[in-house]
Every structure is written in C-alpha cells, then in structure tokens.
BALOBA-1460 file (C-alpha; in Angstrom, 3 decimals):
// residues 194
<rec num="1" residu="x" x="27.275" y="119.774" z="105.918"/>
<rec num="2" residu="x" x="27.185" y="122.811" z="103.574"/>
<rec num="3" residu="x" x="26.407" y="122.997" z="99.929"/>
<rec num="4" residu="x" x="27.938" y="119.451" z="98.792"/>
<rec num="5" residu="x" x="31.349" y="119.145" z="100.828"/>
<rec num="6" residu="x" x="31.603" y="118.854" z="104.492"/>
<rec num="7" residu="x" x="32.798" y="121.798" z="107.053"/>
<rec num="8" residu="x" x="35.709" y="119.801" z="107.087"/>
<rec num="9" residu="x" x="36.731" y="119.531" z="103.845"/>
<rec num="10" residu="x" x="36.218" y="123.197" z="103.377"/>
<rec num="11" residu="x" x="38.170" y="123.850" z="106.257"/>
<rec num="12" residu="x" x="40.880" y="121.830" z="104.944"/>
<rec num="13" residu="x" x="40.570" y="123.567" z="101.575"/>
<rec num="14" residu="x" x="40.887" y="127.075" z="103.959"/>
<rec num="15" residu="x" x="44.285" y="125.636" z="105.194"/>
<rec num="16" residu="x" x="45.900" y="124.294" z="102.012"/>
<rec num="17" residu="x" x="44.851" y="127.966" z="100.392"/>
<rec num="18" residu="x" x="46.309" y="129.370" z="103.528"/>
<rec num="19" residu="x" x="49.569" y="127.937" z="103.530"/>
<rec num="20" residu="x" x="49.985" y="128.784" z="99.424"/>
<rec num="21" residu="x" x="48.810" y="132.236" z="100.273"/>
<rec num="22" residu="x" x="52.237" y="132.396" z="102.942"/>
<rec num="23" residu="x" x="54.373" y="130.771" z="100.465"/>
<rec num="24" residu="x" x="53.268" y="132.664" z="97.443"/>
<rec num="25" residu="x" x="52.753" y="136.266" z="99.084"/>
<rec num="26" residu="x" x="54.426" y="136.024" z="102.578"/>
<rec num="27" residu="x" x="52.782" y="137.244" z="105.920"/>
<rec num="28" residu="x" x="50.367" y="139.825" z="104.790"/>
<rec num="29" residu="x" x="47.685" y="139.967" z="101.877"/>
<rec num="30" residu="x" x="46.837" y="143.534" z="101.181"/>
<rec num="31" residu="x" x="43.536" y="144.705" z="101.432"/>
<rec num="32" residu="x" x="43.043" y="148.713" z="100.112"/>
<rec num="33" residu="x" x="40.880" y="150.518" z="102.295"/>
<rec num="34" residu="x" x="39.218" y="152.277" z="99.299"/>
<rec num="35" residu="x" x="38.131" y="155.698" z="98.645"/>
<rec num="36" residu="x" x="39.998" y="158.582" z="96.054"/>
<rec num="37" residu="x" x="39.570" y="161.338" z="98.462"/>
<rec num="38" residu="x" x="42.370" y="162.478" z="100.785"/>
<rec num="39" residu="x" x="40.929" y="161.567" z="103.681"/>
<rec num="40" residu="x" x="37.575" y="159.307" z="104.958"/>
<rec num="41" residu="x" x="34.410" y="160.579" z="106.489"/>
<rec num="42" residu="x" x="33.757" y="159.709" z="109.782"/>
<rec num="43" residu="x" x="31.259" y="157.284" z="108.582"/>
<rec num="44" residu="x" x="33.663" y="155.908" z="106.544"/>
<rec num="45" residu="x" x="36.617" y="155.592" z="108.552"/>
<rec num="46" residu="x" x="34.494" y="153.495" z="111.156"/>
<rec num="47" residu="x" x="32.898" y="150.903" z="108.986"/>
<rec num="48" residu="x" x="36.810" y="150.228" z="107.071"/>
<rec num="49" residu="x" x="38.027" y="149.794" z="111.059"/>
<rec num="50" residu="x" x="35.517" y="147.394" z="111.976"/>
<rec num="51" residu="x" x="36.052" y="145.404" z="108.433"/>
<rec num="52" residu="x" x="39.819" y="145.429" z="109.230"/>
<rec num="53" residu="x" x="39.051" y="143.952" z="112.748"/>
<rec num="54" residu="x" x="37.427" y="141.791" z="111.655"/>
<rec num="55" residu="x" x="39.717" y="140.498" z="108.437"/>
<rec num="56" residu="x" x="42.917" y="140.776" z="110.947"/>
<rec num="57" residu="x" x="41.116" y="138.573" z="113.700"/>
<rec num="58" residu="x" x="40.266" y="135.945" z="110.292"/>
<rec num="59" residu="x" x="44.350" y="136.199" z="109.089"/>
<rec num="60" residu="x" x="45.397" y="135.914" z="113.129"/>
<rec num="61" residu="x" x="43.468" y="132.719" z="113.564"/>
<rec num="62" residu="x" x="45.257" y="131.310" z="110.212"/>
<rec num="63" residu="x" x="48.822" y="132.745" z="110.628"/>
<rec num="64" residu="x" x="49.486" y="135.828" z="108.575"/>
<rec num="65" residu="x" x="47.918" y="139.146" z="108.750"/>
<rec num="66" residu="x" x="45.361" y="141.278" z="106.418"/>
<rec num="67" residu="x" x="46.745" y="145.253" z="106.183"/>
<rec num="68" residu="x" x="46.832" y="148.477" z="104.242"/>
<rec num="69" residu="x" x="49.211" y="150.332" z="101.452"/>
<rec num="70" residu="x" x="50.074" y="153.685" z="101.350"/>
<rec num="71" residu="x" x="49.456" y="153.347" z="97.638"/>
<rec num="72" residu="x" x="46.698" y="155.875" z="96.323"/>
<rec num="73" residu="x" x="43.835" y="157.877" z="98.197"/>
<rec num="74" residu="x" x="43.788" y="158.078" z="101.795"/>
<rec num="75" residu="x" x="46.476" y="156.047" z="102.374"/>
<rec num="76" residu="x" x="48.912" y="157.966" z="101.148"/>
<rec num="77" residu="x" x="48.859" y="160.009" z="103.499"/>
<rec num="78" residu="x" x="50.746" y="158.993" z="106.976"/>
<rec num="79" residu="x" x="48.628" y="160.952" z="108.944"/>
<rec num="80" residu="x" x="45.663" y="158.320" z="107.944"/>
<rec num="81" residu="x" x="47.396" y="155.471" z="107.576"/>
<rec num="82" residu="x" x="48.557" y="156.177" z="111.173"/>
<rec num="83" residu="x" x="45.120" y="156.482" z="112.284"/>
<rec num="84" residu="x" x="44.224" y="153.547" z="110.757"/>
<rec num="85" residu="x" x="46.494" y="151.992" z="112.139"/>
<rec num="86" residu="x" x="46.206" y="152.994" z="115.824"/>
<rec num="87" residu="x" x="42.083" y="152.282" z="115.547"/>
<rec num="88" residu="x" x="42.284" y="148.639" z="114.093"/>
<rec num="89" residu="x" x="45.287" y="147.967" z="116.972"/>
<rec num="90" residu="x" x="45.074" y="144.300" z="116.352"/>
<rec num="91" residu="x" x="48.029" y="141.830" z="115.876"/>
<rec num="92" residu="x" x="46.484" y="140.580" z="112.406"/>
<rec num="93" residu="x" x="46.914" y="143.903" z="110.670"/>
<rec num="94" residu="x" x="49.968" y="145.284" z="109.323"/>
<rec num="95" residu="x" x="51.212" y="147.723" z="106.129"/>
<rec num="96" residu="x" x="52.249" y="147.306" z="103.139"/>
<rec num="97" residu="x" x="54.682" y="150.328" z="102.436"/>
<rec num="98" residu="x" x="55.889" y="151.510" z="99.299"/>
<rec num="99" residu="x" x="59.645" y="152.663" z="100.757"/>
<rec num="100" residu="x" x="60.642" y="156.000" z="99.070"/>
<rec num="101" residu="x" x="58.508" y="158.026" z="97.108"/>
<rec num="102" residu="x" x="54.566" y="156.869" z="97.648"/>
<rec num="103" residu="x" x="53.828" y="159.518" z="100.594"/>
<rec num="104" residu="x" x="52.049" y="162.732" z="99.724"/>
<rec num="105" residu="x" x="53.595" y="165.759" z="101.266"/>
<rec num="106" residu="x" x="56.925" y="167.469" z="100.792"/>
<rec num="107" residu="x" x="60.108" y="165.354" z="100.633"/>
<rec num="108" residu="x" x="61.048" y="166.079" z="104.395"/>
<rec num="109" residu="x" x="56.963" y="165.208" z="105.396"/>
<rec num="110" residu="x" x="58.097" y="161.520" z="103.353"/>
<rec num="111" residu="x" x="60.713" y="161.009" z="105.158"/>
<rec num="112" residu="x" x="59.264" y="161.470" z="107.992"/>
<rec num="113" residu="x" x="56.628" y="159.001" z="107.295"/>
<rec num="114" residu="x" x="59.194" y="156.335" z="106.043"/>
<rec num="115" residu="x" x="60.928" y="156.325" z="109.411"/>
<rec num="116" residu="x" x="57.738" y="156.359" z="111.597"/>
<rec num="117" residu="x" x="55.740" y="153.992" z="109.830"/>
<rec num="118" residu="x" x="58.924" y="151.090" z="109.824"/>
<rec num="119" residu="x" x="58.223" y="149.646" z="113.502"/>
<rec num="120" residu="x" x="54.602" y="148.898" z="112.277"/>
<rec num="121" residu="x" x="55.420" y="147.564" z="108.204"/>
<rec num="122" residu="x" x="54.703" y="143.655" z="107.561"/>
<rec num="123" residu="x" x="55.598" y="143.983" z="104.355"/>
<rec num="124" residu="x" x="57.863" y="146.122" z="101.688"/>
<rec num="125" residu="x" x="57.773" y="147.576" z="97.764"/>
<rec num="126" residu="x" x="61.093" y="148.986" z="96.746"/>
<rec num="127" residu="x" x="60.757" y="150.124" z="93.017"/>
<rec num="128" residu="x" x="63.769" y="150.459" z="90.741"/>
<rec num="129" residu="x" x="64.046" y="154.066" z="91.942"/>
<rec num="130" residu="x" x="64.932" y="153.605" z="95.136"/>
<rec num="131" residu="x" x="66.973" y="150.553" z="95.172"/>
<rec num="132" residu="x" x="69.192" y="151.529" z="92.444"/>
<rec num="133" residu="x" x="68.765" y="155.061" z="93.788"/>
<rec num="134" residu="x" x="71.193" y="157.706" z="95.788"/>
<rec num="135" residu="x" x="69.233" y="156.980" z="98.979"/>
<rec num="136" residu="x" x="68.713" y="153.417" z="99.414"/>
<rec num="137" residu="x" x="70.470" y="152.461" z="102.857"/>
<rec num="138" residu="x" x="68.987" y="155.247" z="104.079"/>
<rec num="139" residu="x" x="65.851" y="154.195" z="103.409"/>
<rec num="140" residu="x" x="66.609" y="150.143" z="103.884"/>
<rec num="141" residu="x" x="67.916" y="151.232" z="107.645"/>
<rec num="142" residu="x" x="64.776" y="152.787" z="108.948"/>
<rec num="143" residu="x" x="63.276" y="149.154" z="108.645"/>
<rec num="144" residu="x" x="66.529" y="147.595" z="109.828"/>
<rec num="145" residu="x" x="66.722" y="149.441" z="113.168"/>
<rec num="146" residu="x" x="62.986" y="148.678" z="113.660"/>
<rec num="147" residu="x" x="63.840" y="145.101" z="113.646"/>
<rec num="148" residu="x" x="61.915" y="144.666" z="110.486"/>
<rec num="149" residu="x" x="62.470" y="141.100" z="109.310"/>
<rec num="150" residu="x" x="59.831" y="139.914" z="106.672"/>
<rec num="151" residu="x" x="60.133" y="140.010" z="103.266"/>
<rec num="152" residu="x" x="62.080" y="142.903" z="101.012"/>
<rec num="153" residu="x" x="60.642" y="142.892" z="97.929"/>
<rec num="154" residu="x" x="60.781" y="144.543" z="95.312"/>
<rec num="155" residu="x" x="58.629" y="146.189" z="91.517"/>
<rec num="156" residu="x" x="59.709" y="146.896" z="88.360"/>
<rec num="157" residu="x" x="56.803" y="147.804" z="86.281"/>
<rec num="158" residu="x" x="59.354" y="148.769" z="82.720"/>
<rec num="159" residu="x" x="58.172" y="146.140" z="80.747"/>
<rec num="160" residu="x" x="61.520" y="145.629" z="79.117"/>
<rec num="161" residu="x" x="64.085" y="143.609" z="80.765"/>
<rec num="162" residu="x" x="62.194" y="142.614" z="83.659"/>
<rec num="163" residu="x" x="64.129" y="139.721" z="84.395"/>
<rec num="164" residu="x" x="67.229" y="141.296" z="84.552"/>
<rec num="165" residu="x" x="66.337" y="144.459" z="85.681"/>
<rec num="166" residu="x" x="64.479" y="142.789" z="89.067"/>
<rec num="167" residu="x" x="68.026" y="140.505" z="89.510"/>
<rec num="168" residu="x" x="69.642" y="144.355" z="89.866"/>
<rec num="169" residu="x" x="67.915" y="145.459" z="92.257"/>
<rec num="170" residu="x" x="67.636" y="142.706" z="94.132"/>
<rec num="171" residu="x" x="71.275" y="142.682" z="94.134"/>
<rec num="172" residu="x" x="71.073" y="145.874" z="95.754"/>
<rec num="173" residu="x" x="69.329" y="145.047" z="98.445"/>
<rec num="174" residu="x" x="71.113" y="142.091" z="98.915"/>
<rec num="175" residu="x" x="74.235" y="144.051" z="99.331"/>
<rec num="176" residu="x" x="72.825" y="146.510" z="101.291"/>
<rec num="177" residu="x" x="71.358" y="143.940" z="103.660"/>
<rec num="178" residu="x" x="74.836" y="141.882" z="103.768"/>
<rec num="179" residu="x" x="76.724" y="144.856" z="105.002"/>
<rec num="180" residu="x" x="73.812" y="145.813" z="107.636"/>
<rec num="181" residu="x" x="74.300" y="142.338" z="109.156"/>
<rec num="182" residu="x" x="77.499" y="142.199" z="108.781"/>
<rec num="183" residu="x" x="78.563" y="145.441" z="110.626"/>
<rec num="184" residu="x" x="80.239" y="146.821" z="107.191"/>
<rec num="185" residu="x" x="77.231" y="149.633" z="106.371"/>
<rec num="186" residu="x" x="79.188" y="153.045" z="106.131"/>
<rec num="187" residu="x" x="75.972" y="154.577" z="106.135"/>
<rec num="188" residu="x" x="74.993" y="152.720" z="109.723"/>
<rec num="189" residu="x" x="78.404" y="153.473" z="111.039"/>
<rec num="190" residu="x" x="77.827" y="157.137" z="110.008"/>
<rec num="191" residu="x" x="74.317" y="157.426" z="111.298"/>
<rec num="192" residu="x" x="75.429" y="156.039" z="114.852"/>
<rec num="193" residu="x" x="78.414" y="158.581" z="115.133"/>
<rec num="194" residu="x" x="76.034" y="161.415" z="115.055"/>
C-alpha cells in the first residue's frame, strides 16, 4: 500500500492518465532539455542523457515516447539535437520539430537540418508561416519520404481569428497530404525527375 490508495489503484490511475495523454497529445510529450546557452557542458549534456533514458524507458513501457524540441537554447541547433539524439538511442525518445524556420544557422544550414532530422521526428509544429507559405511541400515531403506518419499539427499564436485561421492551414496540409498520397504532388513528381 502507499499513502492511502493501493499500488494498484495508482497504477490504474497511471494508465487512464496514459491513455488521455495519447488521445489528447498523441505519441510524444515533450520534455525541453533546458539550458539558454548554445550548447551544454559536458557535465550537462550527460546528466540530460541519462534523465532522457530514463523518461524514454518510463513512456516505452506505457506506449508513447518522451523527446526534445528544437525550440530555444541548445536545441536549436541540429548539431545538438543530433547528439542528443544519437546518445539517448532509445526507442522511447523522439523530436518534436518545429518544420521551417526554428533552426539557428543560415537558411541553407535549416534546410539541411529539416531534411536530416525527418527520419527521427515523432511529432510536428507547422506555424502559419510555413503552411500557408511558398515552401510548404517542400518542407511537408522531407517527412513524407521518411515515412513519417504521426500527427501534423499545426500553431497559430495571432490571437485573432484563431479558429479560422488554424481551419486554413490545416486545409493546407490537408491538401498537400491528399496529393502526396494520391500521386498528384507536382512538387514530388518534380523532385523525383531530378
């Protein structure tokens, strides 16, 4: 027994917050790796691995996984996130990925980064910029030839015309997604010619 309800009754409490956690986020709950500098000491970098370990081994056991964002610090970088990714090397971690515009480095280095890091993303952020953008099949195929098939979702942060504005872009991608299946992407068709 612990505290005043039985291991089983928290475990079932575990599994009922479990499933809601899949339903209500999908397969991976974010987890920031911390620090504002652009890059981790040493020190650092070993104790987030071994935390990450063992979070990914926790969200294995229960059917999701735990993972990074290349949102601010660090992780913005792919060069760290890469390493980060390579250490923990565990099938409970994943990334979070901001498609587009959330790498540092030039525009070619976040390119780059967007088509290396797609084998490896559990989970997406497309902002308003890219999906209703001049590059979003582009950016929408590196995850499609990587055989990404989780969730696509997507941020507006505006605060006017949320609603509506979201329903866009999901529209987009939608669209974008339709003609990838279907075999109607000019962009795909394109990009396997050469």
């Amino acid at each position: 027994k612990t505290g005043r309800w039985t291991c089983s009754a928290t475990s079932n409490r575990a599994s009922t917050a479990t499933a809601w956690m899949r339903r209500t986020y999908g397969t991976l709950m974010r987890l920031d790796s911390g620090g504002t500098a652009e890059s981790w000491t040493g020190e650092q970098f070993d104790h987030i691995v071994k935390r990450y370990k063992e979070y990914a081994q926790w969200a294995h056991d229960r059917g999701f996984k735990v993972g990074a964002e290349n949102h601010w610090g660090p992780e913005k970088s792919w060069a760290n996130l890469k390493k980060l990714y390579q250490a923990v090397d565990h099938p409970g971690f994943g990334l979070s990925i901001h498609v587009y515009d959330s790498w540092a480095g030039t525009p070619e280095e976040k390119d780059a980064a967007d088509r290396e890091v797609a084998p490896w993303v559990s989970h997406t952020h497309l902002d308003f910029n890219l999906t209703t953008g001049p590059r979003p099949e582009e950016k929408l195929a590196n995850l499609w030839k990587a055989g990404y098939t989780d969730y696509y979702s997507v941020e507006h942060h505006s605060g006017k015309n949320e609603y509506t504005e979201v329903a866009i872009q999901l529209a987009n991608v939608r669209r974008i997604l339709e003609q990838f299946r279907t075999g109607q992407s000019q962009f795909l068709k394109r990009a396997a010619q050469g």
